[in-house]
N, C-alpha and C positions, 0 to 999 in steps of 0.2 A: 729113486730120485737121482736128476744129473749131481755130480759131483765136479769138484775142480777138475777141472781147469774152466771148466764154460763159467760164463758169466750168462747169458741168456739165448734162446734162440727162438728161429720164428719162420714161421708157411712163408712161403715167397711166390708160390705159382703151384701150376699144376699142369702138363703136358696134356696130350687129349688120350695116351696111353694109361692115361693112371698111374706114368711114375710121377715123381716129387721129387722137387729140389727145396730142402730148407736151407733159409737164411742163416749161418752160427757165428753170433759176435763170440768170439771166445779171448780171454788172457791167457798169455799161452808164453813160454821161454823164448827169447830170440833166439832163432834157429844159426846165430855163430855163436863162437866160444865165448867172448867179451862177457863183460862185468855188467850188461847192460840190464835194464830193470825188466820185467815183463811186459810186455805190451798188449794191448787188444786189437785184434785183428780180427777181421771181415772175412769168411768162408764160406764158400758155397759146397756143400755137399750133396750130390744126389744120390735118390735112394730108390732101388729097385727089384723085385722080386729076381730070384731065376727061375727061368722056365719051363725046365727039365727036374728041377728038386722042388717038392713038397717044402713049405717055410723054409725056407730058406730067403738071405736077407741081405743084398751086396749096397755096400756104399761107395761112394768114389768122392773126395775129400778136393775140392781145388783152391785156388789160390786167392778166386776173386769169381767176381758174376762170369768173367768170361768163358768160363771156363777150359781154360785153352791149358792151362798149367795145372795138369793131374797132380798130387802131393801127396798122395796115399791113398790104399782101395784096402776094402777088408768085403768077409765074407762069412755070415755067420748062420746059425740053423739052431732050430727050437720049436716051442711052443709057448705057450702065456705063461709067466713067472718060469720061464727054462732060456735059458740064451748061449750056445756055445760060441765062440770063436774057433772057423773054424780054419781060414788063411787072413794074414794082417801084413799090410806091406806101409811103408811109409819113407817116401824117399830122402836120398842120405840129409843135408841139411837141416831138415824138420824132425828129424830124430830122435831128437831132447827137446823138443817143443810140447812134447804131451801130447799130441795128434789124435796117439792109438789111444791111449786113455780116453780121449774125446770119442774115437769113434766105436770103442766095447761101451760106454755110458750110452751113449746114444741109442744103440742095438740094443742095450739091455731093456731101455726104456721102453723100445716102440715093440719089445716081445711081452713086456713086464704088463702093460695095456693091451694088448693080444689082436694088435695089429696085423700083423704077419698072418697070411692065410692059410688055411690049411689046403684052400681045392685047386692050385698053381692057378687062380683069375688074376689078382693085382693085389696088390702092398694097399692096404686101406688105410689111406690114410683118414679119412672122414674117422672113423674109430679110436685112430690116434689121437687127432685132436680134442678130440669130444670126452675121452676118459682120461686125458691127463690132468696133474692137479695144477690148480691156478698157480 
């Protein structure tokens, strides 16, 4: 199951490649040092197989729909109920915002529902959606 920091998230489209961008409203630290409370914030994340590795599972974390402002990319590899981490980057600012948390939850989930393919075609997400719980 996701774990904090998310508060909820959700399909937002589908490319004609078969990757996917989800929607992730998440509560997440202001990424300055202040005293300031947590806030929720609008994330676009897309998620895409590599095409050279067997399951294996790259996200790339941005800032808004634009996607113009990258904020973090991670890269992880597995099978169903297995999920390494296997590079995590998240740029300096967003650092204490809980990001990477956000995005090994994330990965865990879409390996936990065995999303992630085994024959390098595409990231299934029809699977993801369909075996996760309400």
């Amino acid at each position: 199951m996701i774990r904090a920091p998310f508060k909820e998230f959700q399909q937002i489209q589908f490319d004609e490649k078969r990757h996917n961008v989800l929607q992730l409203l998440a509560t997440v630290q202001p990424p300055d040092q202040s005293n300031s409370a947590p806030s929720t914030e609008l994330y676009d994340i897309r998620t895409a197989t590599m095409p050279h590795d067997q399951g294996c599972l790259w996200l790339e974390v941005y800032s808004d729909e634009t996607r113009v402002d990258r904020i973090g990319w991670a890269q992880f590899s597995g099978a169903k109920d297995a999920c390494r981490c296997e590079n995590i980057h998240v740029e300096m600012p967003y650092r204490r915002t809980g990001l990477a948390t956000v995005m090994y939850d994330l990965a865990e989930e879409i390996f936990n529902v065995g999303a992630v393919p085994t024959n390098n075609l595409s990231w299934d997400a029809d699977q993801f959606w369909k075996n996760r719980e309400p």
